[in-house]
N, C-alpha and C positions, 0 to 999 in steps of 0.2 A: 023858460027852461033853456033855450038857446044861450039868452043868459050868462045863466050860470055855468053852465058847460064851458063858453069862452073864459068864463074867470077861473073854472077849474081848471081848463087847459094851460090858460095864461099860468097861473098859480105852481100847479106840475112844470110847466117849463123853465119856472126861476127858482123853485128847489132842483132840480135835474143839474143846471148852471150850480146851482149852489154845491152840493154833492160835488159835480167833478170839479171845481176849484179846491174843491177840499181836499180831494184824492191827488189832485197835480202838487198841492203845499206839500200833501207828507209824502207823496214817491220822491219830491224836491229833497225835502226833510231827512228821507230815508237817503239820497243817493250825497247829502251833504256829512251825513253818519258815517257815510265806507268811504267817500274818501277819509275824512281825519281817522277813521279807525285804520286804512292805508298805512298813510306816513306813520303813525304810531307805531304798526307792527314795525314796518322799515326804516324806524329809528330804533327800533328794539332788537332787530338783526344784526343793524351795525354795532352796537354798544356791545352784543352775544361775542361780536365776532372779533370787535377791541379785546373783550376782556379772554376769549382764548388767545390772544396772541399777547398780551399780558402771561398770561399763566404759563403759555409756554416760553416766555424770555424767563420768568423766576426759575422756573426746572433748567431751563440751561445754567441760570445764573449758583442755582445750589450746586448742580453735577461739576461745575470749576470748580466752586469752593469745597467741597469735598476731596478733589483731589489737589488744591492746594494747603489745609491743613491737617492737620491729625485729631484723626477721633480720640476722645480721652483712654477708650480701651486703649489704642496701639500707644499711645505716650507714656500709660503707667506703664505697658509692657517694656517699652524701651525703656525707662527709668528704671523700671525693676533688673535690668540689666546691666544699664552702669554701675548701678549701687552696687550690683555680684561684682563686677569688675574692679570697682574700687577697693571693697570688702577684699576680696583674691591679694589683690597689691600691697593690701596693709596689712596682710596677712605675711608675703613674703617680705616686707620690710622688716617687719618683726623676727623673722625667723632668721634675715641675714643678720642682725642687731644682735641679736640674742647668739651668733654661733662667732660673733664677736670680740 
């Protein structure tokens, strides 16, 4: 009976060993997890933080070009006003022509 008792002891002591290596691998396991899941997020912050200062160089870059060309509304409007102006002119060219 004595024994047995040392082999179960024995036996219980090198499952017990066995268990906490086990538990040391995956806390190992686990803490090799968060770091890479770490750097991930803080590669993903960076790139967040590129691509706003992307986005806000293109809004700078449209608000110049907006006020360096004209919207198609304002150019018909200003064509549609030379054309009246022209029209007006070849109107009084005719009219001095004509009194002639």
């Amino acid at each position: 009976m004595a024994q047995t008792d040392a082999n179960r002891s024995i036996f219980e002591r090198h499952l017990q060993t066995g268990i906490q290596l086990l538990l040391v691998a995956l806390l190992g396991w686990a803490g090799l997890k968060l770091v890479t899941l770490g750097e991930n997020t803080a590669v993903l912050r960076e790139r967040l933080v590129y691509q706003g200062e992307q986005i806000q160089s293109l809004r700078r870059e449209l608000r110049d070009w907006s006020e360096l060309y004209y919207r198609k509304s304002d150019a018909t409007r200003e064509i549609s006003g030379i054309k009246e102006s022209m029209q007006d002119l070849e109107n009084r060219v005719t009219d001095l022509e004509s009194d002639s």
